[in-house]
C-alpha positions in Angstrom: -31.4 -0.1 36.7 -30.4 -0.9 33.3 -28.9 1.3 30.7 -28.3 0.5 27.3 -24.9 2.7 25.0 -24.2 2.2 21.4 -20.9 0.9 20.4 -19.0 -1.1 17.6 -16.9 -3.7 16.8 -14.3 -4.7 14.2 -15.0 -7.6 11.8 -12.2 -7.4 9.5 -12.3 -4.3 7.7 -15.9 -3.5 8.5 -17.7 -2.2 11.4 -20.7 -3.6 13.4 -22.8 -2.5 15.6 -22.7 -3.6 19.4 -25.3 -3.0 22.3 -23.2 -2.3 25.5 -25.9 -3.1 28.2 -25.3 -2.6 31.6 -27.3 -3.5 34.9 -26.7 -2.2 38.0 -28.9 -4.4 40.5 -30.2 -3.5 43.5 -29.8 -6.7 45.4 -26.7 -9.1 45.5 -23.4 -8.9 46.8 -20.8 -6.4 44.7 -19.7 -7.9 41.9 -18.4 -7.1 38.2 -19.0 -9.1 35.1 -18.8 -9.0 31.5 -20.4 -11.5 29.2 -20.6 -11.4 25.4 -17.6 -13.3 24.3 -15.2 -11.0 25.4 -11.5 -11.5 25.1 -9.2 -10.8 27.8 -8.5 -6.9 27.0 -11.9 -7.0 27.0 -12.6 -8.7 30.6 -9.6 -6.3 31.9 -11.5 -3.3 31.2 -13.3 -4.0 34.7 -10.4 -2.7 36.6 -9.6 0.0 33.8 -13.5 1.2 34.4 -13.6 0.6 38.1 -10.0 3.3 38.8 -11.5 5.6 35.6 -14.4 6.3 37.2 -12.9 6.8 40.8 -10.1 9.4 39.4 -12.7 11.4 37.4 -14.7 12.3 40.1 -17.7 10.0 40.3 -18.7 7.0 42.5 -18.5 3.3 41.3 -21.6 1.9 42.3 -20.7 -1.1 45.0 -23.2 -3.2 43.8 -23.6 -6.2 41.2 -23.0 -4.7 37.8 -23.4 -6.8 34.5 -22.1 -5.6 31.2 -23.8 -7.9 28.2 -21.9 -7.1 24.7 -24.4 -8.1 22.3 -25.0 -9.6 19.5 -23.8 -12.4 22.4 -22.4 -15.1 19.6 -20.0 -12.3 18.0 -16.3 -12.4 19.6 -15.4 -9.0 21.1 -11.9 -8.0 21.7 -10.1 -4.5 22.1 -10.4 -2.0 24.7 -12.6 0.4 22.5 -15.5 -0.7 25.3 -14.2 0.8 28.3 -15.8 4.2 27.5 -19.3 2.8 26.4 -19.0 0.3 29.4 -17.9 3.1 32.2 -21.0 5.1 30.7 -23.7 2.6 30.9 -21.9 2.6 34.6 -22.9 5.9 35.2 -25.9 6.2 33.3 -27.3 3.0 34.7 -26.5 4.0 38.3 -27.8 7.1 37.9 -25.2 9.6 37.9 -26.1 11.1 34.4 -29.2 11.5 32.7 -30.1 9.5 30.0 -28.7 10.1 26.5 -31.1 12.7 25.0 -30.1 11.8 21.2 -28.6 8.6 19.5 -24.8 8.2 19.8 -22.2 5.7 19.7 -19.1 5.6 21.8 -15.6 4.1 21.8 -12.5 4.4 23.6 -9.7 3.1 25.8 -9.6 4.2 29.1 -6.6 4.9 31.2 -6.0 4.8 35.1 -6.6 8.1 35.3 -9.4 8.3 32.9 -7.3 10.1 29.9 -9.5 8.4 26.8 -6.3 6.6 24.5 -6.9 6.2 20.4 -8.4 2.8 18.9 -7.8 1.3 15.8 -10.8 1.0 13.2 -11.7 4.6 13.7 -12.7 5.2 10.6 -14.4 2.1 9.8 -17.0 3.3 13.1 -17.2 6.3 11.4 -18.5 4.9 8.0 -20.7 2.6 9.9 -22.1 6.1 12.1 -23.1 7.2 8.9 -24.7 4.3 7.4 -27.2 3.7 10.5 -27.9 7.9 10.6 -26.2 7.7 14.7 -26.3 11.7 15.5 -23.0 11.8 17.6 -19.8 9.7 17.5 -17.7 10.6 20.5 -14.2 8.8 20.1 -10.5 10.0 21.6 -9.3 13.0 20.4 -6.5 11.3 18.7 -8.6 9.1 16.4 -10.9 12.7 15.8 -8.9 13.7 12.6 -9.0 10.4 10.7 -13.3 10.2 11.0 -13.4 13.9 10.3 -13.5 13.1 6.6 -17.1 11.4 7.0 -19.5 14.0 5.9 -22.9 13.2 7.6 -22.2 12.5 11.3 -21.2 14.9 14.5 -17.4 13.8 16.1 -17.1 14.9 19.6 -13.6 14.6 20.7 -12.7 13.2 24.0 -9.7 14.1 26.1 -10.9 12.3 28.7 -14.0 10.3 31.0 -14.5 13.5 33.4 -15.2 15.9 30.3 -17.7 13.3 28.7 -19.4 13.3 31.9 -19.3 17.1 32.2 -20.5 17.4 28.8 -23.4 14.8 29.2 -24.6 16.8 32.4 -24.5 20.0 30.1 -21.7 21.6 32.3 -19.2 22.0 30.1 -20.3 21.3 26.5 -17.5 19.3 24.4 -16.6 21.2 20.9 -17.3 19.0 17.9 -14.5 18.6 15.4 -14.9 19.7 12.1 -15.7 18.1 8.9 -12.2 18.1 7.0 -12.4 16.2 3.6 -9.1 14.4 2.1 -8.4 16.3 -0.7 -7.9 19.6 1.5 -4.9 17.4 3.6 -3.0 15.8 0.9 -0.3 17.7 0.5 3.1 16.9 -2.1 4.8 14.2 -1.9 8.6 13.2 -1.0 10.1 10.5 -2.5 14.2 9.0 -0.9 14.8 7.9 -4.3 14.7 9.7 -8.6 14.8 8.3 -11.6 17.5 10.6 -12.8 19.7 9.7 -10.1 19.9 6.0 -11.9 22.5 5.7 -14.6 21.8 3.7 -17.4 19.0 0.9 -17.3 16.4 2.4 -19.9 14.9 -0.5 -20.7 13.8 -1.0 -17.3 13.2 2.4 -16.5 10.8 2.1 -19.7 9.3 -1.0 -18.3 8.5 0.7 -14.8 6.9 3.5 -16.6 4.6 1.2 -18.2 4.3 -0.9 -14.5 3.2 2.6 -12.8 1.0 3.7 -15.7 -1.3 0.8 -15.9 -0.9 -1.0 -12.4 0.7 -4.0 -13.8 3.0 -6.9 -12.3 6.9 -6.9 -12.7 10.0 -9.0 -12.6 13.3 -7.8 -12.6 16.2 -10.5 -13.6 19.9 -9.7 -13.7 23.3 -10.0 -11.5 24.0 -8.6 -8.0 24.4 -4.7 -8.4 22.9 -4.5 -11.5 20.1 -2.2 -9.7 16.9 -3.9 -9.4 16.3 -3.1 -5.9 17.3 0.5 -6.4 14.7 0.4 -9.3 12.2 -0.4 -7.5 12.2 1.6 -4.9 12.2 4.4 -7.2 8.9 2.9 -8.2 6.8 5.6 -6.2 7.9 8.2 -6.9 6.7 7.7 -10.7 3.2 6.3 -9.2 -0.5 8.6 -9.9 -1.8 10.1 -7.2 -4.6 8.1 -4.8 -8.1 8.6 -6.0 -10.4 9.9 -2.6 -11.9 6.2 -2.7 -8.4 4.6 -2.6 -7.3 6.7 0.3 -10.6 5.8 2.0 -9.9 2.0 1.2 -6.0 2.0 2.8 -6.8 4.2 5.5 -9.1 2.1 6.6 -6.9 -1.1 6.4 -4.5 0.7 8.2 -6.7 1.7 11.1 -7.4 -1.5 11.5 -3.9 -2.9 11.6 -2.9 -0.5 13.8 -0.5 1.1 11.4 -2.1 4.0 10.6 -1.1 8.1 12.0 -4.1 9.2 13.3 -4.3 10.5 10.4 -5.0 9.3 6.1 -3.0 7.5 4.4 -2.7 9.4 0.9 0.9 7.9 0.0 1.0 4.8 -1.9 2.3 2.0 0.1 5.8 0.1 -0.4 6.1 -2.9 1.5 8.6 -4.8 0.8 9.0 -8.2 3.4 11.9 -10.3 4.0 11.9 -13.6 2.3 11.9 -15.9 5.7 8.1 -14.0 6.2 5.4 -16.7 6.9 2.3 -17.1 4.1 0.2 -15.9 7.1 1.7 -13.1 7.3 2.3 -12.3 3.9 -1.6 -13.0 2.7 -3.4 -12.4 6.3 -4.8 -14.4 9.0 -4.0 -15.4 12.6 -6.6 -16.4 15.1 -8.8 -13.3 14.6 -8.0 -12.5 10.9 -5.8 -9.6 10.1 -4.4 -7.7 6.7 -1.5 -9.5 5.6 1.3 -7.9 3.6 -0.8 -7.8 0.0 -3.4 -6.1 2.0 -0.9 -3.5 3.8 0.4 -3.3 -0.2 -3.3 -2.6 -1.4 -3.1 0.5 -4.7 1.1 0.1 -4.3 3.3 -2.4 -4.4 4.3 -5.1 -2.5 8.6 -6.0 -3.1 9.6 -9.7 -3.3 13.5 -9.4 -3.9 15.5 -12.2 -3.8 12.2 -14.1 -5.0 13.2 -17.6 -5.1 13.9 -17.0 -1.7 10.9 -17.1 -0.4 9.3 -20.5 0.5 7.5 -22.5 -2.2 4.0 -22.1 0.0 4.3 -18.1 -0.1 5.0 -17.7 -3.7 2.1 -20.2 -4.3 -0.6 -18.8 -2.0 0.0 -15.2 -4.0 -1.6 -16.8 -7.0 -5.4 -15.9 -5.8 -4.8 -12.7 -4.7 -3.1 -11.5 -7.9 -5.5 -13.1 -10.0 -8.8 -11.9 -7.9 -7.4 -8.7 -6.3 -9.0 -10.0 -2.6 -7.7 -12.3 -0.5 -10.1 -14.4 1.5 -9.7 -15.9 5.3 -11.8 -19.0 6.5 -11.7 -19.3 10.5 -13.6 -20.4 13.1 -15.3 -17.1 13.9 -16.4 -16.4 9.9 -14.8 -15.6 6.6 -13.3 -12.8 5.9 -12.3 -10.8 2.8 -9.4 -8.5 2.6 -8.6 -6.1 -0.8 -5.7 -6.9 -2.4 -5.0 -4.8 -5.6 -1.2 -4.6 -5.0 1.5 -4.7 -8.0 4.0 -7.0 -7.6 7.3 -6.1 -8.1 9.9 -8.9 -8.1 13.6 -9.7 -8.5 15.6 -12.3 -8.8 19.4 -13.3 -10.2 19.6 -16.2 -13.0 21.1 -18.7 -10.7 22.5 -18.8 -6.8 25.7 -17.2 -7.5 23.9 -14.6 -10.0 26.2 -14.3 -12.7 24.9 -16.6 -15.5 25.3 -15.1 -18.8 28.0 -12.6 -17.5 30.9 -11.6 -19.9 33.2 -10.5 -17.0 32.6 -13.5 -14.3 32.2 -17.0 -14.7 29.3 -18.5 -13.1 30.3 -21.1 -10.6 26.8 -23.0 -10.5 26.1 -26.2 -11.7 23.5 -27.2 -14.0 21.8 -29.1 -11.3 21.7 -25.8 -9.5 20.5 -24.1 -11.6 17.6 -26.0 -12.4 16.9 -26.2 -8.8 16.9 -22.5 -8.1 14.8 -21.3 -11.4 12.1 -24.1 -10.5 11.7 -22.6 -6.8 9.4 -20.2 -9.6 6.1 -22.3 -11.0 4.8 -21.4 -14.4 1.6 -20.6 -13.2 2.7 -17.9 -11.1 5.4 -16.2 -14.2 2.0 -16.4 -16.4 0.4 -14.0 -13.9 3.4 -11.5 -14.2 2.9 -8.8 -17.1 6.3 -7.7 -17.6 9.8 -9.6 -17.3 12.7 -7.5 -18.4 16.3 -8.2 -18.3 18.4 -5.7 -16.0 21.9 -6.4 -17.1 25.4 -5.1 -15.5 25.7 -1.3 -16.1 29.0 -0.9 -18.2 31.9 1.1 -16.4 31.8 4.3 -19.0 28.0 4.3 -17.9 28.8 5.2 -14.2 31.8 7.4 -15.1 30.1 9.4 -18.3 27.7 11.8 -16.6 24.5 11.5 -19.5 20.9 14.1 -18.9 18.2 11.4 -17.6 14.5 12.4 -17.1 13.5 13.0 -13.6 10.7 10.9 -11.5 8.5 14.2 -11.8 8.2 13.9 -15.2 7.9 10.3 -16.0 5.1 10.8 -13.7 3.4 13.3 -15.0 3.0 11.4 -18.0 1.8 8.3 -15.8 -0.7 10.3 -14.4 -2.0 11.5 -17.6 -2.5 8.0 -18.8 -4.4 7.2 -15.6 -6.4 9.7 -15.9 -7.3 8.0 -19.3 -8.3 5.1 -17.8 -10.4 6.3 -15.2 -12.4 8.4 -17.4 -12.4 5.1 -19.4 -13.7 3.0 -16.9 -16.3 5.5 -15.3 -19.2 3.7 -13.8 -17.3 0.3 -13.4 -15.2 -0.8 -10.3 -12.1 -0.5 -12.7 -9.2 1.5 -11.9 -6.6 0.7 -13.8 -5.9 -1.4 -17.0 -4.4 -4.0 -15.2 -8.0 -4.3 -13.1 -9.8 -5.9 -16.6 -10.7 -9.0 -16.8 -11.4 -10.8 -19.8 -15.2 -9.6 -20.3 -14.0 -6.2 -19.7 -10.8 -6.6 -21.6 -13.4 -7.7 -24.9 -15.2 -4.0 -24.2 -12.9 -2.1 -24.1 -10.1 -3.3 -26.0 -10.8 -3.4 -29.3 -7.8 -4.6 -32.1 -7.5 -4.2 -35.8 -7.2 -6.9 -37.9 -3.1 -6.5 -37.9 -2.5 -6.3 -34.2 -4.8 -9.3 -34.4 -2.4 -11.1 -36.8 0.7 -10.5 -34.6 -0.6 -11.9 -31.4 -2.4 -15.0 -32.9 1.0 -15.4 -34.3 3.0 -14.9 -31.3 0.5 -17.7 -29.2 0.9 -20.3 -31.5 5.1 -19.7 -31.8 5.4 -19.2 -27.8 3.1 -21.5 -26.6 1.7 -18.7 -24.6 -1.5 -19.5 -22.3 -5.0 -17.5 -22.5 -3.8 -15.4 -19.4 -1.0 -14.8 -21.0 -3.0 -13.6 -24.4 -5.6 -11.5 -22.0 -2.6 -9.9 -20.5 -0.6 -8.9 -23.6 -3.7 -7.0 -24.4 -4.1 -5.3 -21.4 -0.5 -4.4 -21.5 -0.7 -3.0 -25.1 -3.9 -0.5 -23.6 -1.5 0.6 -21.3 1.2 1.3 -23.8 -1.3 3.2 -25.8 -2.2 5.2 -22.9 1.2 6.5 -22.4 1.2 7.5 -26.0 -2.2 9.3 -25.7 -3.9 7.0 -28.2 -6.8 5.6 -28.5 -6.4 2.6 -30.6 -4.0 -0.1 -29.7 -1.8 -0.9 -32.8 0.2 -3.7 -34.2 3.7 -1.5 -32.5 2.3 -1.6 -28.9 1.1 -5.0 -29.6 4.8 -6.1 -30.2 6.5 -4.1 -27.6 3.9 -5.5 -25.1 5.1 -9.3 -26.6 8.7 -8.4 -25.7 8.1 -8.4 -22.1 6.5 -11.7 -22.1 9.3 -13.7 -24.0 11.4 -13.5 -20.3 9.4 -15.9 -18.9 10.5 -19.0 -21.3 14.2 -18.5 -20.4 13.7 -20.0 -16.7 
């Protein structure tokens, strides 16, 4: 008898649909087998079924069973098919009657037939939705992160014997209820304030303007100068997640198997060591995952110590910052990952850090110098918005005790000139100022003749590139944004300019 169940597979971030068929023959000696390019969690799932459906109270069938994934030609790997698989057991054997409405099933089975979470939950969910499937039944654990779907039925499952008890109309299974995001996102906590930082206002200035318009940063100054601790105060100055921002990390995390059952609706700080491989950094592997950028997707992703990290990393972040996505070729397809992250960088001015120090004398030599500022390639400076200085704090700094303005209300003003921008950019893809590209940039960043002036002037002196130019711009809407205006003028104009100059003194 052959019995056909509903299930779904991951292809990167998406979900697709996939035809669990099972056969239970008549004839033959017993046998199990799986076919459909299955990996080896996959092919274990035999002797996951086979002891499932034993301790739950049902009979394997001793017979020759085959289990076809299809599509055939698309790799399959996971144990999110041991519920669909032990269920086309059952149904095709017999033991339950057929599925009386359409309905797709995952879930890792235990020994003892306890259903454990998957990852990708909510990409199934999404896809459930999209094809109009009537009932999703997926672990109990993975229930609360597809409950913000509107559209589709989630039946939780503790377990294989109350599926079966449910599909015999025993014991019915309680569906879970619809539960959007913004009911769930609850305030924030943040380890780190900006009015625990003394001194710095420069750069506290410049990651105002870094949170309020998404924009890259690089930090430059001596050891304990406080560039780490600035940015990890970052966040807590950042807007809140939009609903389709907290679908889009969610989802990446789900799949990466770092999510908490749950949403994520904090923006992510990830912040690698320098000795991390490009693969990991951008995304890949044998079956493509998120790298860090991804992971960093609407937050920021932390390179201290930047010329640290090997020449190939820093170089293969040039297409993500510049496109947002990062793309993976492999064997089994391509496959695009988001990458909207702000970087957030650091660095000393040479390997002992204290060039241009008044108090210590840098011990470098020129040659070393040299060396360790070229470990930075122009092209990759010209796609960072903001370089700032972050000098030594002076000693009657950290003794005199001076009123700074806390994270709460820096942000409030960030928020406020987000907001501006997303009522700007309604019915685009745009999110943020630092999102425009040029064509957008030319709509909705208009200059007066003056402002005009001033930056022609400032290209020809600096030698700056057309990035650079496109990005001054976009830097000067952001500006403008924090001052609630809604023309850019010849004063953001110039601040903008001053945190492009940094660059030219590598």
């Amino acid at each position: 008898m052959l019995a056909k169940v509903t299930s779904a597979a991951l292809v990167g971030l998406d979900s697709v649909p996939v035809e669990v068929e099972v056969d239970v023959a008549s004839q033959g000696l017993p046998n199990f087998f799986i076919v459909g390019l299955p990996d080896e969690a996959v092919r274990e799932a035999r002797e996951r079924v086979r002891s499932a459906i034993k301790n739950s109270g049902a009979d394997f069938p001793a017979k020759r069973i085959t289990v076809n994934l299809a599509p055939a030609d698309l790799p399959k790997e996971g144990p999110s098919y041991d519920l669909p698989i032990a269920l086309g057991i059952l149904l095709a054997s017999g033991q339950l009657p057929s599925l009386q409405q359409s309905a797709m099933v995952l879930g890792e089975l235990a020994l003892d037939g306890t259903v454990r979470k998957i990852n990708g939950v909510l990409s199934h969910a999404l896809l459930a939705r999209e094809r109009h499937i009537d009932a999703l039944f997926i672990p109990r654990d993975c229930a609360k992160e597809a409950s913000c779907i509107a559209g589709i039925t989630i039946f939780p499952v503790d377990n294989l014997g109350t599926l079966l008890g449910h599909l015999s109309g025993q014991q019915l299974i309680s569906t879970y209820p619809y539960n959007p995001i913004d009911t769930q996102v609850t305030q924030q906590t943040y380890d780190h304030d900006l009015q625990d930082i003394l001194g710095q206002e420069k750069a506290k200035r410049a990651l105002e303007i870094a949170a309020a318009g998404g924009h890259n940063m690089l930090m430059k100054g001596p050891p304990g100068s406080g560039k780490t601790l600035l940015a990890r105060t970052l966040p807590s100055i950042l807007p809140a997640l939009t609903f389709p921002e907290i679908l889009e990390l969610t989802k990446i995390y789900s799949v990466s198997s770092l999510g908490n059952n749950g949403f994520v609706t904090k923006r992510p700080f990830r912040s690698p060591h320098h000795t991390t491989s490009s693969v990991a950094i951008i995304g890949g592997g044998s079956i493509p995952k998120p790298g860090e950028i991804s992971l960093a997707h609407r937050g920021i992703l932390f390179l201290d110590e930047l010329p640290e990290f090997p020449r190939i990393v820093l170089e293969s972040l040039r297409q993500p910052i510049e496109d947002g996505f990062v793309t993976v070729s492999r064997a089994q397809g391509r496959f695009t990952f988001p990458a909207k992250a702000m970087i957030i960088a650091a660095q000393n001015p040479c390997p002992c850090g204290y060039l241009g120090d008044n108090t210590r004398t840098c011990i470098c030599n020129p040659a070393q110098i040299i060396r360790y500022q070229k470990k930075i390639s122009g092209p990759l400076l010209d796609r960072i918005d903001i370089h700032i200085d972050v000098p030594k704090v002076e000693t009657s700094t950290l003794t005199t005790r001076l009123p700074a303005e806390s994270s709460s209300t820096v942000r409030a003003r960030v928020q406020k000139a987000r907001d501006r921008q997303l009522q700007r950019f309604t019915g685009t893809s745009l999110s943020s100022n630092a999102d425009m590209t040029s064509k957008d940039i030319k709509l909705f960043c208009s200059l007066d003749q003056k402002s005009l002036d001033i930056l022609k002037k400032a290209v020809d002196l600096l030698g700056l590139s057309a990035r650079s130019y496109f990005r001054i711009i976009k830097l000067a809407r952001t500006i403008a944004d924090l001052e609630e205006s809604n023309d850019i003028l010849p004063q953001y104009i110039a601040e903008a300019l001053q945190y492009r100059v940094k660059q030219h003194t590598l």
